[in-house]
Structures are given as structure tokens and as C-alpha cells.
N, C-alpha and C positions, 0 to 999 in steps of 0.2 A: 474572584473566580476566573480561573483561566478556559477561554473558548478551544477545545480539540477538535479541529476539523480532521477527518478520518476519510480517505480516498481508499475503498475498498481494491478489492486485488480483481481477477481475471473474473469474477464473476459479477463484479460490478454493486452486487447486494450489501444489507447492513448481518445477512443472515450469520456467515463465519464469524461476526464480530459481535456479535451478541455476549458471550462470556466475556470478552471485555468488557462492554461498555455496563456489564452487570458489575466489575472489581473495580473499577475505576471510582478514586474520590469523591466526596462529595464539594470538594475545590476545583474539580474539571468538570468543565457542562461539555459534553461531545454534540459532534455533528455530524452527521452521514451523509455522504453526497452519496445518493445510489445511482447510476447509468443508465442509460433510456435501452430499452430493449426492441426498440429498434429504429431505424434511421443512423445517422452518421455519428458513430463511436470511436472517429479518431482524434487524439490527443490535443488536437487542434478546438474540437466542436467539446468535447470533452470538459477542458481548460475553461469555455466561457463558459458552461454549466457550475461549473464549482465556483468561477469568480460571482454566477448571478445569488448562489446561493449564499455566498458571506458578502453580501452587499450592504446585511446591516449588522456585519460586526467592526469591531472599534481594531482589536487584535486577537493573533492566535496562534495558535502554532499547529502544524498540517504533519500528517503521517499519511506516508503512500505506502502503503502495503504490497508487495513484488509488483504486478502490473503498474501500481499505480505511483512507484518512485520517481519515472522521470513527468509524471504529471505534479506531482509534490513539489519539485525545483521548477517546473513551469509556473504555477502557483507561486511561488516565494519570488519569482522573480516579478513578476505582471502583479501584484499585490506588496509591493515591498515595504509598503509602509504599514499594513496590518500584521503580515508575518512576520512572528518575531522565534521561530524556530521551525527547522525542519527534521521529521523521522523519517529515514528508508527503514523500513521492516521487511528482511528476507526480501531485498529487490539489489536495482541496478541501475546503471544508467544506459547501457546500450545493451544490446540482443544477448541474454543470459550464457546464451550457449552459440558459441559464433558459428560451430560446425551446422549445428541446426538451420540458419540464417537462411544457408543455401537452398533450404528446403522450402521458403515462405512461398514463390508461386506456386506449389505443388499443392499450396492450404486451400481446402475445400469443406464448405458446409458437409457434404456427405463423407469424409473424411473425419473431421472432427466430430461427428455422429460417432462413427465407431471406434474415435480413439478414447469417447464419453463412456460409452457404452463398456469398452474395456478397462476401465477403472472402477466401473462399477461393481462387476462380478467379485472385486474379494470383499467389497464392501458389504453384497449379499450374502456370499457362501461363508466370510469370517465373522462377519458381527453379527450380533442380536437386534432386531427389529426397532431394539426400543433406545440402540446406543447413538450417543448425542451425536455423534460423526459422522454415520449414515442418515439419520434423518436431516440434519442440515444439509449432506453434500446432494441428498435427493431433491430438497425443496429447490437450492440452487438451480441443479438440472430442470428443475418441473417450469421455473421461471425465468432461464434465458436461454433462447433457442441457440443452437447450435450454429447458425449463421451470425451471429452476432459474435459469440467465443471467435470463430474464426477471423469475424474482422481485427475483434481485439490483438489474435496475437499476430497478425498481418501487421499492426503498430509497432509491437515489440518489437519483431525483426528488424522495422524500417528505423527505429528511433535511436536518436543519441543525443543524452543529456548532458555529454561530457563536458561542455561548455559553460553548461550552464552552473552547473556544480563546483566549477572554478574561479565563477563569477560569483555565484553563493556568499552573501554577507549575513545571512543570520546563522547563528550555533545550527550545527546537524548533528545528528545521533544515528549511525547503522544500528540497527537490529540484527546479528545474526541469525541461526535457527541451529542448534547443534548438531544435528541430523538433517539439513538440505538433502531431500534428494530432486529437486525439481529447479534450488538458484545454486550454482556450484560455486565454494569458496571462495573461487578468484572474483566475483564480483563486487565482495567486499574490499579484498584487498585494491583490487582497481578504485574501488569510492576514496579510500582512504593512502594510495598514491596522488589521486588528483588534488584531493582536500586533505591537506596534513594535520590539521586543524580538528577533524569530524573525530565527535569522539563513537566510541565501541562498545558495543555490550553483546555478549553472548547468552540467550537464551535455551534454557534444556527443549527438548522438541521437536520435531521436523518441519517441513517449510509450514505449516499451517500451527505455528505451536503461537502466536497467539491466541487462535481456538485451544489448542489441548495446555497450553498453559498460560493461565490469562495474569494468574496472579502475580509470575516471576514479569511477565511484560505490564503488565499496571504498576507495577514500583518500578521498571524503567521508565516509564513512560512521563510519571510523574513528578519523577526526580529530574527529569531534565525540562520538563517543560514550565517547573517554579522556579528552577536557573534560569532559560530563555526568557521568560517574563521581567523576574527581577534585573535581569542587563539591561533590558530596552531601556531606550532613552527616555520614554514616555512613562514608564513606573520611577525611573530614577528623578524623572521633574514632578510627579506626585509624590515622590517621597522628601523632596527635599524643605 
């Protein structure tokens, strides 16, 4: 049985990953690292949170979902002898959108209140009460304050994993989303100029399409993480 440690995205919960972790094998055991909702949520305090929680596993393979790809290569790096594969899903390794960057001191708790608030309204006035999209993206909102979002993407902007991802020794696998509209193209193809090696998969969806398509991202997810197991050197000296 292969362990999947699963680093949630911007909002820190196991909540958007729920339909996964419902299609996922019964040969992958997952693991949610969920983020503290409050105190210090940057990639640094972060990183020893996910290292305390796989403290007692042997090996595994780690998926960072957009917020949390460059804490996934953090991760593989500071644990290299349990990870034996790495997933960016619809993420990056440095700030998504560089025009944006410029915009990080202007992030305000009472600011990302209202840019919450504004994503909300088609969520009300277009779905129905009872669709699985709205009630996840509400529980999210109901459970991490808006001062905490902010810090998170106060990291984004600041971080670059470009490094580390060229250092990267175990398999990696991008996840695109075929409809990004929140990680734009090019940070794929930046993964995959640093790491010539990282293989590719394009998933049908928008950035959250392992929520709305769990099934096409569980048969990625699983095809490459019984590849990365089977290479490690530590199945190949059980198998020999």
C-alpha cells in the first residue's frame, strides 16, 4: 500500500479533497495535512507541520495542490529518503502571476474579506443550495479566517521553489487543470523547462478540477505513484 500525503491548496482543509480521497484505490492510504488556522502559516512553519505528521511513515509520495507545490518540493527535499514521488496539481513554483507579486504589500485581511465575499455572490445567485461546490467553498470560508488566507498568499508572492525543483531527485508529475483560470499556463511550462524529466498530464476542469473531476485525477494520481514506488530503491531491494 502506497502512503499519499496530500498538502491542500490556499485553503489549507481536507474539505475540496474530499472527492478525491472518496475515488482514490484501495492500494493508496492518503493523508491530509490540514493548516492551523491560526498563528504562523508560512512555508517555513508549515514544512515542520507536514514533516511532524509523516513522522511515522516508512515512504510516500506527496501532492501539493496550487498553494501548496512549492511546500511539496520542500517536503521531498527535507524528507528525501521517505519521498519517493512528487505531484504539483494546478500549482507552481514561484508567484503564479508575477504582475500580481507587485501587489502583495497592498494584501489585507479586510481586503481579502471582500475579494472572499466577491467570489461568493455567483456561488449564491448561480447554484443551488444543495450543489457540492457551494457548500464545500462555504464550509472553507466558515473555517479559515480571512487573515490567515491573506497570510497564505503573502507566501505565494514571496516564494520560489525554483531551486529546489532542479534539485528534485524523485519522479514528479504536473497536474494541469484544462480551464486554469486562477494558475495560468505558463507555470506549467516553467515546471517543466526547469525539470525536463517531470512528466505531464492534463486534467479536464478548472483550477479546482480535482474537486469537480476526482475520477480523471485518481487514475493520474495512481498511475504514477505505483511507478514512483516501484523505482525506489527500497521496493526494488524488497523485491529482489
Amino acid at each position: 500500500m502506497t502512503t499519499l500525503v496530500l498538502l491542500p491548496g490556499l485553503d489549507g482543509t481536507e474539505v475540496l479533497l474530499r472527492p478525491l480521497l472518496a475515488e482514490l484505490p484501495p492500494s493508496i492510504r492518503p493523508l491530509v495535512v490540514t493548516y492551523p488556522t491560526s498563528g504562523d502559516n508560512s512555508y517555513r512553519a508549515l514544512l515542520a507541520l507536514a514533516r511532524q505528521v509523516i513522522a511515522g511513515v516508512d515512504e510516500c509520495v506527496v501532492l501539493g495542490w496550487s498553494f501548496a507545490g512549492p511546500l511539496a518540493l520542500m517536503l521531498a527535499e527535507a524528507e528525501r529518503r521517505k519521498v519517493r514521488g512528487v505531484i504539483l496539481a494546478a500549482s507552481f513554483v514561484r508567484s503564479p502571476n508575477p504582475h500580481l507579486s507587485r501587489l502583495r504589500f497592498a494584501l489585507s485581511a479586510p481586503a481579502v474579506w471582500v475579494w472572499r465575499a466577491a467570489r461568493r455572490l455567483p456561488l449564491w445567485l448561480l447554484m443551488p443550495k444543495n450543489d457540492a461546490m457551494r457548500r464545500a467553498k462555504s464550509e472553507t470560508w466558515r473555517r479559515v479566517p480571512a487573515k490567515i488566507v491573506t497570510a497564505r498568499l503573502r507566501a505565494i508572492h514571496a516564494v520560489d521553489a525554483s531551486a529546489l525543483l532542479q534539485r528534485c531527485r524523485q519522479p514528479v508529475l504536473y497536474i494541469a487543470s484544462s480551464h486554469d483560470g486562477i494558475v495560468p499556463s505558463h507555470n506549467a511550462h516553467d515546471v517543466l523547462q526547469l525539470l525536463p524529466t517531470a512528466k505531464f498530464v492534463t486534467i479536464a476542469g478548472p483550477h479546482l478540477a480535482l474537486f469537480t473531476n476526482p475520477e480523471a485525477a485518481s487514475r493520474a494520481i495512481s498511475a504514477f505513484s505505483h511507478q514512483a514506488v516501484m523505482a525506489s530503491p527500497v521496493y526494488r531491494a524488497a523485491s529482489a
